[in-house]
Gaussian input, Z-matrix of N, CA and C with variables (Angstrom, degrees):
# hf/3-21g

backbone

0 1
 N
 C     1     B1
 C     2     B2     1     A1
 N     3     B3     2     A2     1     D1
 C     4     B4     3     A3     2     D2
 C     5     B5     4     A4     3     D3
 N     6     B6     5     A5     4     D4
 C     7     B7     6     A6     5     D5
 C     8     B8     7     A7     6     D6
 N     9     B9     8     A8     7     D7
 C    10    B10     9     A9     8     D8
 C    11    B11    10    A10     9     D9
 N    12    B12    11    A11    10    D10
 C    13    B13    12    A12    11    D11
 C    14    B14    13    A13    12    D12
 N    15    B15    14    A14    13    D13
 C    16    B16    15    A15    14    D14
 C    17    B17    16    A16    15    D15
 N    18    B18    17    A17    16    D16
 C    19    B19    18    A18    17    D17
 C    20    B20    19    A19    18    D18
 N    21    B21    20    A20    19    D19
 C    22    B22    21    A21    20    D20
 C    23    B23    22    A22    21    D21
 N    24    B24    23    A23    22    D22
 C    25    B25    24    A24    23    D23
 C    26    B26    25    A25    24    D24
 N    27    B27    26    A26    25    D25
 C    28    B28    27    A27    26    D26
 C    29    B29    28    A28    27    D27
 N    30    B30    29    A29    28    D28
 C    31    B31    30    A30    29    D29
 C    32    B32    31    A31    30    D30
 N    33    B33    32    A32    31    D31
 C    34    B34    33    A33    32    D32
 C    35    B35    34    A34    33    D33
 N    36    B36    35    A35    34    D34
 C    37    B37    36    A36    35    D35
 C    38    B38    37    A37    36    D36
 N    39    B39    38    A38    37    D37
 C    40    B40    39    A39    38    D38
 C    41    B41    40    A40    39    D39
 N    42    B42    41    A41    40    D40
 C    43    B43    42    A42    41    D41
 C    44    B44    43    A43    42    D42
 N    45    B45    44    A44    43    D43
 C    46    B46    45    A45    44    D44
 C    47    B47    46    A46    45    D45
 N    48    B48    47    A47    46    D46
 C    49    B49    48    A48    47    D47
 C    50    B50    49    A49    48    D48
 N    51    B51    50    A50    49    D49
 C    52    B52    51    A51    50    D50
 C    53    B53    52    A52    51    D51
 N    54    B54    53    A53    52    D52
 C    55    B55    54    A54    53    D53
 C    56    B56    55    A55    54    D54
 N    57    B57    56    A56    55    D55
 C    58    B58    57    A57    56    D56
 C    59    B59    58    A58    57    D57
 N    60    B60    59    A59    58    D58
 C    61    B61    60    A60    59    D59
 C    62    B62    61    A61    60    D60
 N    63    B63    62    A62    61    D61
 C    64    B64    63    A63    62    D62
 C    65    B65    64    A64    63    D63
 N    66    B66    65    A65    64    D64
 C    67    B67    66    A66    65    D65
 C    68    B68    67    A67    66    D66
 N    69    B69    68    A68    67    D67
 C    70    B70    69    A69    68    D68
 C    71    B71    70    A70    69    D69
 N    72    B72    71    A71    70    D70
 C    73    B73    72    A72    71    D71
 C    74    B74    73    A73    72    D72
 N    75    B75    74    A74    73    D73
 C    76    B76    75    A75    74    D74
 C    77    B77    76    A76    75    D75
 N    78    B78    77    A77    76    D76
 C    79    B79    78    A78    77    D77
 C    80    B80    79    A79    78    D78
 N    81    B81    80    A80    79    D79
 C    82    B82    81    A81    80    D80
 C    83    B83    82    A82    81    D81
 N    84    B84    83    A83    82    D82
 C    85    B85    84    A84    83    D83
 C    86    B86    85    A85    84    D84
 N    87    B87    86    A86    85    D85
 C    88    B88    87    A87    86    D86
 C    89    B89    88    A88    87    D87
 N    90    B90    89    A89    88    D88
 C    91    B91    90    A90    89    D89
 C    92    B92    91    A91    90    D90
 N    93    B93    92    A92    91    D91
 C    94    B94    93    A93    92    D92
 C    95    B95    94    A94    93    D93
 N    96    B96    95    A95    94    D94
 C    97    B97    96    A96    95    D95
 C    98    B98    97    A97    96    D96
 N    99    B99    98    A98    97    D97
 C   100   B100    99    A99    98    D98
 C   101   B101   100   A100    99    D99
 N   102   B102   101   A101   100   D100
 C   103   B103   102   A102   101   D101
 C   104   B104   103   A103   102   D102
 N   105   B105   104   A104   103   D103
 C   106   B106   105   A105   104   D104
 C   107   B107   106   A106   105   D105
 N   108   B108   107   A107   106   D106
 C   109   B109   108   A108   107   D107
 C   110   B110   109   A109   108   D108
 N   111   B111   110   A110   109   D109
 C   112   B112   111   A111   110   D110
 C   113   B113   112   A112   111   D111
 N   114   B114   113   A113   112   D112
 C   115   B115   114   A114   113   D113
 C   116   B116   115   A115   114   D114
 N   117   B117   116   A116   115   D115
 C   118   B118   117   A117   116   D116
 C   119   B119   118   A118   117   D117
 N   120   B120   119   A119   118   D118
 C   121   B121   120   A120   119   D119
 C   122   B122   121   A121   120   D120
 N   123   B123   122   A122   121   D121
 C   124   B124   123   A123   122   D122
 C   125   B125   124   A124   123   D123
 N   126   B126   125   A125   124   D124
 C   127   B127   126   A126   125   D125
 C   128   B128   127   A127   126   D126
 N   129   B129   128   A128   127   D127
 C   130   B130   129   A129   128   D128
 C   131   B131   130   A130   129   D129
 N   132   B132   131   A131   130   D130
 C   133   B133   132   A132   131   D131
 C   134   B134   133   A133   132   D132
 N   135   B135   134   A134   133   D133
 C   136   B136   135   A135   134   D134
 C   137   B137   136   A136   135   D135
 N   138   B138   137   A137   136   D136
 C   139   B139   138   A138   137   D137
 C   140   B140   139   A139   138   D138
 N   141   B141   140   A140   139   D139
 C   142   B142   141   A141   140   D140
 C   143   B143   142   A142   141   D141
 N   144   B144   143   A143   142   D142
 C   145   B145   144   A144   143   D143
 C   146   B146   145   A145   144   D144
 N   147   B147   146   A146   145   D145
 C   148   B148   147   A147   146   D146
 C   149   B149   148   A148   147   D147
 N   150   B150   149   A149   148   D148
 C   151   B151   150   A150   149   D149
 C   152   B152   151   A151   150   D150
 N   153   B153   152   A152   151   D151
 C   154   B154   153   A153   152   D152
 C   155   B155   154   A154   153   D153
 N   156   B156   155   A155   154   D154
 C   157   B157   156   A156   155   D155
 C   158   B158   157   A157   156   D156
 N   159   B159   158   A158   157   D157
 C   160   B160   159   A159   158   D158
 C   161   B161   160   A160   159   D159
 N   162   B162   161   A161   160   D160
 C   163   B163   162   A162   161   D161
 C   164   B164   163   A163   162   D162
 N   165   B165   164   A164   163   D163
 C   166   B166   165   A165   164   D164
 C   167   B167   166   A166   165   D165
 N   168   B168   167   A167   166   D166
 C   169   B169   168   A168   167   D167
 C   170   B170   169   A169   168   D168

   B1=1.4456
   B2=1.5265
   B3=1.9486
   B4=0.8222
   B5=1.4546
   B6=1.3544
   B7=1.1025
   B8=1.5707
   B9=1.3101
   B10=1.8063
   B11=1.5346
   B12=0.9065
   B13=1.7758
   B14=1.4417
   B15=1.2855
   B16=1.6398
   B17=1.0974
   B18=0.9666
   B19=1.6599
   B20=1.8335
   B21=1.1506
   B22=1.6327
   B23=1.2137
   B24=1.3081
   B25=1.6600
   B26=1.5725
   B27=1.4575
   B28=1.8678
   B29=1.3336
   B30=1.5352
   B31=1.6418
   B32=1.4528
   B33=0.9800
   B34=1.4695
   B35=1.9591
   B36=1.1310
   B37=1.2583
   B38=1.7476
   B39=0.9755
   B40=1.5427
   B41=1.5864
   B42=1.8012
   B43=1.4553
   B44=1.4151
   B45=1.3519
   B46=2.0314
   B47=1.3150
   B48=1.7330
   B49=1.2833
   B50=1.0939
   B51=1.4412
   B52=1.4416
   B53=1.4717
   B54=1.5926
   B55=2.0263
   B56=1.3182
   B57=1.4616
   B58=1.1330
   B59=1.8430
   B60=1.4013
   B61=1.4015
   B62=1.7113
   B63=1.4261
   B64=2.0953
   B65=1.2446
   B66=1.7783
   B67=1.5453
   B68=1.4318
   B69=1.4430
   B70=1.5098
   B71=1.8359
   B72=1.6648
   B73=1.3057
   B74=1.0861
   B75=1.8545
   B76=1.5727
   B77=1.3427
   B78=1.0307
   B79=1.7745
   B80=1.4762
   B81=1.1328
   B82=1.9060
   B83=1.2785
   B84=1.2820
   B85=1.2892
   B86=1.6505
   B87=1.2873
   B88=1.0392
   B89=1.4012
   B90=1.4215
   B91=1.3669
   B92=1.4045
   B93=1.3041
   B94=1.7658
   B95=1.7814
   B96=1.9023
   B97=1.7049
   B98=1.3564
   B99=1.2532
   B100=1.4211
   B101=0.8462
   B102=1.5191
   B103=1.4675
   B104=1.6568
   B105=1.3528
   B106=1.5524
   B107=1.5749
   B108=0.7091
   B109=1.5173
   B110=1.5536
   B111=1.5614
   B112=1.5431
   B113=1.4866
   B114=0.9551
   B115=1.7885
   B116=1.3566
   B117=1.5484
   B118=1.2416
   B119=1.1993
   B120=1.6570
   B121=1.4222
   B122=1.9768
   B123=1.0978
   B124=1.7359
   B125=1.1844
   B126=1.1972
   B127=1.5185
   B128=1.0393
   B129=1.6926
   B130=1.3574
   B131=1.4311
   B132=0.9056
   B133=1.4802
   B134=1.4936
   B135=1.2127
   B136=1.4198
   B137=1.7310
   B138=1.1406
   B139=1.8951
   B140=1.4346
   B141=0.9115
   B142=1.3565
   B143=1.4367
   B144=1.1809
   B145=1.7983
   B146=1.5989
   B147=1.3383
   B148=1.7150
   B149=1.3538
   B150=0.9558
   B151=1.7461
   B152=1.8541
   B153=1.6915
   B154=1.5996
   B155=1.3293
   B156=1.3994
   B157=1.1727
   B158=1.5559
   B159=1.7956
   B160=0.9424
   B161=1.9195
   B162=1.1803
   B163=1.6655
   B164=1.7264
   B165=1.3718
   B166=2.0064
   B167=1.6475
   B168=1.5657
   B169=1.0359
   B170=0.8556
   A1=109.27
   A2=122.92
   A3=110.69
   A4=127.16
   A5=132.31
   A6=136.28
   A7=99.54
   A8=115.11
   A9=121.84
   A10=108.00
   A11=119.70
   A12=131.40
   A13=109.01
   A14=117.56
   A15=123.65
   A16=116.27
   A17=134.62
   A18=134.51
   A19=90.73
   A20=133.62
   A21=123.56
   A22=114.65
   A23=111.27
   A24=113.54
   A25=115.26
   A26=95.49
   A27=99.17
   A28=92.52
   A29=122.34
   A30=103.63
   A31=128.11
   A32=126.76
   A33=124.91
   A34=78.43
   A35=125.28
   A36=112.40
   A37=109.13
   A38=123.70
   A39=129.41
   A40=129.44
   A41=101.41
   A42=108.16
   A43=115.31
   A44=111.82
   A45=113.48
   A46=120.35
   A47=104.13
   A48=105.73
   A49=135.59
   A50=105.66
   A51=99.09
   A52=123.00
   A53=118.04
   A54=130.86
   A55=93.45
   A56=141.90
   A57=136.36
   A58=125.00
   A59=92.59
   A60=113.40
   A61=113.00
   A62=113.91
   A63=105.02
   A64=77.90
   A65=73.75
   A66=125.95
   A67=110.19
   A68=114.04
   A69=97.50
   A70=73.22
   A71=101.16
   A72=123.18
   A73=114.17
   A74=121.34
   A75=93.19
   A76=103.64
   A77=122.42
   A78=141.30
   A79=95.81
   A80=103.47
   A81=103.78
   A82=135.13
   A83=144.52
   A84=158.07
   A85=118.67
   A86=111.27
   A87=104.75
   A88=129.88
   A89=120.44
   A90=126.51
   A91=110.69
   A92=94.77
   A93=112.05
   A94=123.86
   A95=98.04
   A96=97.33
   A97=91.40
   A98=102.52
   A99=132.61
   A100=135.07
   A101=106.59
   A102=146.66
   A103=102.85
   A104=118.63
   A105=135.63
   A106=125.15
   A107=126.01
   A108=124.13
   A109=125.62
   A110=89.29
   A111=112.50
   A112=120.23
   A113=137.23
   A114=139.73
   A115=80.17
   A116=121.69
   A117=122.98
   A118=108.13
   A119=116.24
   A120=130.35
   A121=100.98
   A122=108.75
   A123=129.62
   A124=115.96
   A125=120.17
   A126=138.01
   A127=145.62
   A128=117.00
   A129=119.73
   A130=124.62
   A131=133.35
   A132=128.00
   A133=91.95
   A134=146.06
   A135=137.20
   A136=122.19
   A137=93.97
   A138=119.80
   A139=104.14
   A140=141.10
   A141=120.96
   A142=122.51
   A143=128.58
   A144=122.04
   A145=93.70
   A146=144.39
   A147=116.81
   A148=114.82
   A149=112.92
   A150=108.36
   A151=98.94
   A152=102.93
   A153=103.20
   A154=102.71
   A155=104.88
   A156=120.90
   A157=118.94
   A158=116.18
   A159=143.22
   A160=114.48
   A161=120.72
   A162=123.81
   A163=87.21
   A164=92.63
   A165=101.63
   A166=85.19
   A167=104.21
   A168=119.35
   A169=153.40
   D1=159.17
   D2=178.14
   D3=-63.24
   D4=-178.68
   D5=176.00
   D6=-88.11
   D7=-44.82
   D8=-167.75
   D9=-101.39
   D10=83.13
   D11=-170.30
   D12=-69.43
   D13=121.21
   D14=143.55
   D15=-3.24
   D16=131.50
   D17=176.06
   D18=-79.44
   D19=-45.94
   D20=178.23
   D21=-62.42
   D22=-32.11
   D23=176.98
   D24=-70.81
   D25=-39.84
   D26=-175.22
   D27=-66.62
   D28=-59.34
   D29=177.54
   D30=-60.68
   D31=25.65
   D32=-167.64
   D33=-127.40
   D34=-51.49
   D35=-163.16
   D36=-97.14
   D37=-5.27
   D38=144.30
   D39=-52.13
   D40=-44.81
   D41=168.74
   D42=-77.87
   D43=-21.99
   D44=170.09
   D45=-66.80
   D46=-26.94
   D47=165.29
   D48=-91.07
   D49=-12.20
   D50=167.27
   D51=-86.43
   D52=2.81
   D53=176.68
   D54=-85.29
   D55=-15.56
   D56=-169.85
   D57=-98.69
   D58=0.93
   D59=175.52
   D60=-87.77
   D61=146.87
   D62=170.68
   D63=-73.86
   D64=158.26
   D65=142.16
   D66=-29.55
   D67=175.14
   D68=-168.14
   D69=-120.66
   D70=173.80
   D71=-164.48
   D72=-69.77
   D73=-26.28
   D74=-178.65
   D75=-114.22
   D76=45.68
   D77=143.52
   D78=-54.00
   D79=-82.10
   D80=-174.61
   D81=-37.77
   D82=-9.35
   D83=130.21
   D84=-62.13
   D85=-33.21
   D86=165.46
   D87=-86.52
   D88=-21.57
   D89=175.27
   D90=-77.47
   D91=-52.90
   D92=-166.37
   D93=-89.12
   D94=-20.72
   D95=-177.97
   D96=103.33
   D97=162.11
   D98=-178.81
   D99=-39.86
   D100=-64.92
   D101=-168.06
   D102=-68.19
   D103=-60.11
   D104=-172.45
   D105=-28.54
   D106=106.28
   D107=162.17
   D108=-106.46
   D109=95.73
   D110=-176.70
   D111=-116.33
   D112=159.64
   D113=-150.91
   D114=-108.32
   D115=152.14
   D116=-169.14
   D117=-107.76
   D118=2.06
   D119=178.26
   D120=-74.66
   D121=-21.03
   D122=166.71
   D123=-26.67
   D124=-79.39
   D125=155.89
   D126=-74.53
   D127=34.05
   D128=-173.59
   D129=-100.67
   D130=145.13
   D131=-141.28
   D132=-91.89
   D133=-59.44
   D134=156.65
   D135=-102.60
   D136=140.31
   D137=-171.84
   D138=-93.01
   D139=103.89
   D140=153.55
   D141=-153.62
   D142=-179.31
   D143=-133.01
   D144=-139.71
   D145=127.87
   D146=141.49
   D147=-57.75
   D148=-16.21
   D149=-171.40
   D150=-77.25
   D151=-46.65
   D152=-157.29
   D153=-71.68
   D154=-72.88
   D155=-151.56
   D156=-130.01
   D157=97.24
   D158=-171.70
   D159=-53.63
   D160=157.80
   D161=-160.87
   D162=-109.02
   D163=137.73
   D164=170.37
   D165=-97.40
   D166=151.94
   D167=-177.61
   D168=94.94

């Protein structure tokens, strides 16, 4: 990739990085209850990897 990025591209790949982060921690008490001990990577609305799975676009 270039070194000097698109300003649409950097924003396009700034917002990919930020779907690739968990949920934040006190999601899990609230979804799951109290008691629960669940990884907050659990409920994240998008998964994705640089290694796995590459971005079209």
């Amino acid at each position: 990739m270039a070194r000097v990025k698109h300003p649409s591209r950097k924003k396009f790949l700034a917002k990919k990085g930020r779907q690739t982060k968990w949920a934040p921690f006190w999601t899990i008490p609230k979804k799951y209850g109290v008691g629960k001990k669940v990884h907050p990577s659990r409920h994240t609305k998008v998964k994705r990897s640089w290694r796995r799975t590459k971005i079209k676009g």
